[in-house]
C-alpha positions in Angstrom: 14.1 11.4 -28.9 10.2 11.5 -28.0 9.6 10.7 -32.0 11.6 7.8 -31.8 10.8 6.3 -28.5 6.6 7.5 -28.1 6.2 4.1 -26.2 7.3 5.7 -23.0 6.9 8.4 -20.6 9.1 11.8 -21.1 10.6 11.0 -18.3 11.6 7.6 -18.8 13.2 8.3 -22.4 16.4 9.6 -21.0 16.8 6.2 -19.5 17.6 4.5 -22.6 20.9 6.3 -23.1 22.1 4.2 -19.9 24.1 1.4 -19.5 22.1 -2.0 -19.6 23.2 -2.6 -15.9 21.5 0.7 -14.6 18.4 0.4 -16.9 17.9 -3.0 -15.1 18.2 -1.2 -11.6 15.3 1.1 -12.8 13.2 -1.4 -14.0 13.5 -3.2 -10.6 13.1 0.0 -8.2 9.9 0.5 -6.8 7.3 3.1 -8.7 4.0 4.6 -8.3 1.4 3.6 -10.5 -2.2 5.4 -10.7 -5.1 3.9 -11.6 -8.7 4.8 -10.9 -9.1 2.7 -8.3 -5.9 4.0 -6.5 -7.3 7.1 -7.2 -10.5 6.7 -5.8 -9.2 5.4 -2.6 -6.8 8.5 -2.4 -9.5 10.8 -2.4 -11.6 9.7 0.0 -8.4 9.5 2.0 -7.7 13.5 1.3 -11.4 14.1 2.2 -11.0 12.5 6.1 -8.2 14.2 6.9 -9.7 17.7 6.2 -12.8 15.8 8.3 -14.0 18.4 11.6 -13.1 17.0 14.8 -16.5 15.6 16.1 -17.5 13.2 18.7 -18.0 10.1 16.5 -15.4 10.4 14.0 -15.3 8.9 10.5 -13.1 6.0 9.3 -12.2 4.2 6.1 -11.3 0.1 5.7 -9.5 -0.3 2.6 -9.2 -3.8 1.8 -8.1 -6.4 -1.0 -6.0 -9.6 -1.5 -2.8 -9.6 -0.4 -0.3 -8.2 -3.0 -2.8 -5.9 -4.4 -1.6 -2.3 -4.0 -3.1 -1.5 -0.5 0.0 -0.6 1.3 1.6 1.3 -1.7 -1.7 3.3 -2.1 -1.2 4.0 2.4 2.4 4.6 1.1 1.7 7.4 -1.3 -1.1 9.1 0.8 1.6 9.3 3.7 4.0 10.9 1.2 1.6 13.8 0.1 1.6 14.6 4.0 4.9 14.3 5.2 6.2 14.8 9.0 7.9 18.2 9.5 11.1 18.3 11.8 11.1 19.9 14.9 13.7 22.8 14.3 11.6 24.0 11.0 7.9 24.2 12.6 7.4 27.9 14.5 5.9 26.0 17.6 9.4 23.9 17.8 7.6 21.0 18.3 7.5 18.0 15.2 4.0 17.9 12.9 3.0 14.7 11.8 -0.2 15.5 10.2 -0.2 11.4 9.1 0.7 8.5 11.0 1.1 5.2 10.2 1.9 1.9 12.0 1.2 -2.2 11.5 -0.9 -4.1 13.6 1.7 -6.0 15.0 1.5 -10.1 14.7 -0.2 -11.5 17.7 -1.4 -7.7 18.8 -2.1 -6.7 22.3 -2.3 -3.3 23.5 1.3 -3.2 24.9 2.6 -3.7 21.3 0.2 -1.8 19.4 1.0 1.3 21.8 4.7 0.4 21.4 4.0 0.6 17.6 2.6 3.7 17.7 5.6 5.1 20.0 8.4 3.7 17.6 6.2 5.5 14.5 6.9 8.7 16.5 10.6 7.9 17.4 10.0 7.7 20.6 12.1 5.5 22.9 10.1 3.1 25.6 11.0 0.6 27.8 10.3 -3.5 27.3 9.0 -3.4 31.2 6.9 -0.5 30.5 3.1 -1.0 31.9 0.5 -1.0 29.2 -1.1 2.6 31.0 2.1 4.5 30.7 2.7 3.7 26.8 -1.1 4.5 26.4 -0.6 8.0 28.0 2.8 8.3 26.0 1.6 7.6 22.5 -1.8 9.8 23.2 -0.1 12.9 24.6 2.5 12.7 21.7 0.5 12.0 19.3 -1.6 15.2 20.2 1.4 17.5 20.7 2.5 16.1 17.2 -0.9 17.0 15.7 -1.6 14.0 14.5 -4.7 14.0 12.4 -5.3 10.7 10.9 -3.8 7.7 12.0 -3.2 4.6 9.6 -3.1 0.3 10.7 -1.8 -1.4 8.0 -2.2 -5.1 8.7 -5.2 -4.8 10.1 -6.2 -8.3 9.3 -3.7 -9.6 12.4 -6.3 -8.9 14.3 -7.3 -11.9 14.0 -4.1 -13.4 15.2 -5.6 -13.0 18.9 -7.7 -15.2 21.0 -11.1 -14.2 21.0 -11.1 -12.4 24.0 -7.8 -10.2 22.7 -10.0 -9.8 19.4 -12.6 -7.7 21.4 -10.1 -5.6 23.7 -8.2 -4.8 20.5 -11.4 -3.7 18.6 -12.6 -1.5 21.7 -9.3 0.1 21.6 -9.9 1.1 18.3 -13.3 2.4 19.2 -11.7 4.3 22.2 -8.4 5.6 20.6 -11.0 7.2 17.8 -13.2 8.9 20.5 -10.3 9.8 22.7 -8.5 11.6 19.9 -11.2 12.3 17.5 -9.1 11.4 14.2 -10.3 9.5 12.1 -8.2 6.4 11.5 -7.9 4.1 8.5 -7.3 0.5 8.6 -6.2 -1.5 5.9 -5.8 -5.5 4.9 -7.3 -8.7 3.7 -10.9 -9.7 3.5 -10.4 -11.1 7.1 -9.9 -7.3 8.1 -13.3 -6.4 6.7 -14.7 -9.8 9.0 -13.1 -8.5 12.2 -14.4 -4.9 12.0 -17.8 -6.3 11.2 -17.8 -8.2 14.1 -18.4 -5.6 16.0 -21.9 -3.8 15.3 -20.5 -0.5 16.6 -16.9 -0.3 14.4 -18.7 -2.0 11.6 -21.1 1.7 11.5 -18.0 3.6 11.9 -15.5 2.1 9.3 -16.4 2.6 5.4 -15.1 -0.5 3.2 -13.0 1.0 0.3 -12.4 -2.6 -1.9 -9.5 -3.2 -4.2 -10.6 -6.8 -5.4 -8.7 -9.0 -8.4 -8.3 -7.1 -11.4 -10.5 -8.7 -14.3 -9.7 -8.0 -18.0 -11.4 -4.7 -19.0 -9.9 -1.7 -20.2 -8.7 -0.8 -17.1 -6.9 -2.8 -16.8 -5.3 -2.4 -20.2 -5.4 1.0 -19.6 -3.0 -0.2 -16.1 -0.6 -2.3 -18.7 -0.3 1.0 -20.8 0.8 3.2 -17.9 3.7 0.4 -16.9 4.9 0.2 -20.3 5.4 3.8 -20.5 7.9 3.3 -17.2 10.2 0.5 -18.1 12.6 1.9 -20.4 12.1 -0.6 -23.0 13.4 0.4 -26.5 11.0 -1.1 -28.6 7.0 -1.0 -28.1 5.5 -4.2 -26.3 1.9 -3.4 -26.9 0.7 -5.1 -23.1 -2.3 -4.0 -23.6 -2.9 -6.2 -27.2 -5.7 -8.7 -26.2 -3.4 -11.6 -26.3 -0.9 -10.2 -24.4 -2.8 -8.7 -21.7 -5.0 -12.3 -20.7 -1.5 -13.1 -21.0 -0.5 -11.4 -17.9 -3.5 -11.6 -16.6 -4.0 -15.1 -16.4 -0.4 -15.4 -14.8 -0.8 -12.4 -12.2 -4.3 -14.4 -11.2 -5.6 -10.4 -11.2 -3.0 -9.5 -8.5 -1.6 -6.2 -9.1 1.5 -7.5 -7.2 1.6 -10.1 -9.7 1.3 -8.0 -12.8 4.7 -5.8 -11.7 6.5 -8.9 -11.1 5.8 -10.2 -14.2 6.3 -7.0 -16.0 9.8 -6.5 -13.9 11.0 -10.0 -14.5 10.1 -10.2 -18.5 11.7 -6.4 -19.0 14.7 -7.4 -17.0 15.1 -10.9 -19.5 13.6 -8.1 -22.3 17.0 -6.0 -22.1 19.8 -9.0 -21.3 18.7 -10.6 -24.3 18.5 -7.4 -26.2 14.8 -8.2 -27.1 13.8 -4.6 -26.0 10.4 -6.0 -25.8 8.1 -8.1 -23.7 6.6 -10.3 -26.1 4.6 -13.8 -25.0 8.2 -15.5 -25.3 9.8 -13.5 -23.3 6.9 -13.9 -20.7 7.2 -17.9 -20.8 10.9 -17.5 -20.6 11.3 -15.3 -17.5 10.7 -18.3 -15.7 7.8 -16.6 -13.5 5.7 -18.9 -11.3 2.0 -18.1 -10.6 0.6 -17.7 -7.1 -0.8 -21.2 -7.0 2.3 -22.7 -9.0 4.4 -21.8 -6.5 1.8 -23.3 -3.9 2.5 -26.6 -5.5 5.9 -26.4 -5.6 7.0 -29.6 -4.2 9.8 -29.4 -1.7 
């Protein structure tokens, strides 16, 4: 089979013996895609978390457009360091070597302490003062060994008044020094803003960028790897010139964009029996750009 399909990962060749229906369920499930960038960005992740506890701790802002593969890079980095139950650790107590929590919408410090406790699984009370969630998620989080916490969101910081801005950003600066973790935050350009807003976070918190892709060969490279995972029976070549501004173009260099695309077109790709996604099958798939579907008129 891997002479007749080399188009496509090993893994992904055993697919095409499937119905239609079920190939169409794979091509729409959610994968992990590396890239350097990714990569990068992982590695300097690995590196923190073997970081020596030390009175000013290290942290990393990883930041990009919205739709860009921040929170599946968080996603994967959590996976490699998964929580460990209770009943298996010899101490009898759960590890969670990794947390990771949202900023919440509007965030004060009652609901990003509640955030913290619901990561954990840990019940609290709607009428529950500010100080006693505080001294819950803390002493948890340290009999839990927690050793690098992760915001996603971090850009709803900014959802604050001013005034809710600064108390949120001491906490930040506190909950480090308090635990001495290192903690990485993660969101939109208007992340970066709010952390640079404050002289002391801005020293503290390392900008890791994942901008727009542009067209280079990585990013052909990138349309390569995704062909190889949608089980596809005939080649599509993305990464042809024509092709990939193709995508490009319509993805406005949003990695987001570029899966959607590439789900939507290999979806029309097998119903049509096509097996291929081809310029036509693009412009068929009826996909709208980020800014066409900003015009759409309602």
């Amino acid at each position: 089979m891997s002479k007749d399909y080399p188009h496509l990962h090993d893994s992904v060749r055993a697919l095409l013996t499937e119905s239609d229906e079920s190939r169409i369920r794979r091509i729409r499930a959610d994968r992990w895609v590396g890239y350097a960038r990714a990569d990068a960005a992982l590695s300097a992740f690995e590196e923190l978390l073997t970081f020596p506890k030390r009175t000013r701790m290290p942290n990393l802002l990883l930041c990009g457009p919205t739709n860009n593969g921040k929170s599946m890079v968080l996603q994967k980095f959590r996976r490699s360091h998964p929580p460990v139950a209770a009943d298996v650790t010899s101490e009898g107590v759960a590890s969670i070597p990794v947390l990771k929590i949202q900023m919440p919408p509007g965030p004060d410090e009652r609901r990003f302490f509640g955030a913290i406790l619901d990561a954990l699984a840990l019940p609290h009370g709607a009428s529950e003062s500010v100080s006693r969630r505080q001294d819950s998620a803390l002493r948890h989080m340290q009999s839990t060994g927690v050793s690098l916490l992760i915001i996603d969101e971090a850009h709803n910081l900014l959802a604050g008044a001013q005034v809710q801005q600064r108390r949120m950003l001491n906490l930040l600066r506190w909950l480090g020094n308090e635990l001495q973790i290192p903690i990485i935050a993660a969101g939109t350009a208007e992340s970066l803003h709010a952390i640079q807003s404050d002289d002391q976070l801005a020293n503290r918190f390392e900008p890791i960028a994942l901008p727009r892709w542009g067209y280079s060969e990585e990013f052909r490279e990138l349309l390569r790897t995704l062909e190889a995972l949608l089980p596809l029976r005939r080649p599509s070549n993305l990464a042809k010139p024509a092709l990939a501004q193709k995508v490009l173009a319509a993805a406005e260099g949003i990695l987001g964009e570029v899966v959607a695309i590439l789900t939507r077109a290999a979806v029309r790709a097998v119903t049509t029996g096509t097996e291929a996604i081809t310029v036509e099958v693009i412009e068929a798939c009826g996909f709208l750009s980020p800014s066409e579907r900003r015009r759409v008129a309602v």
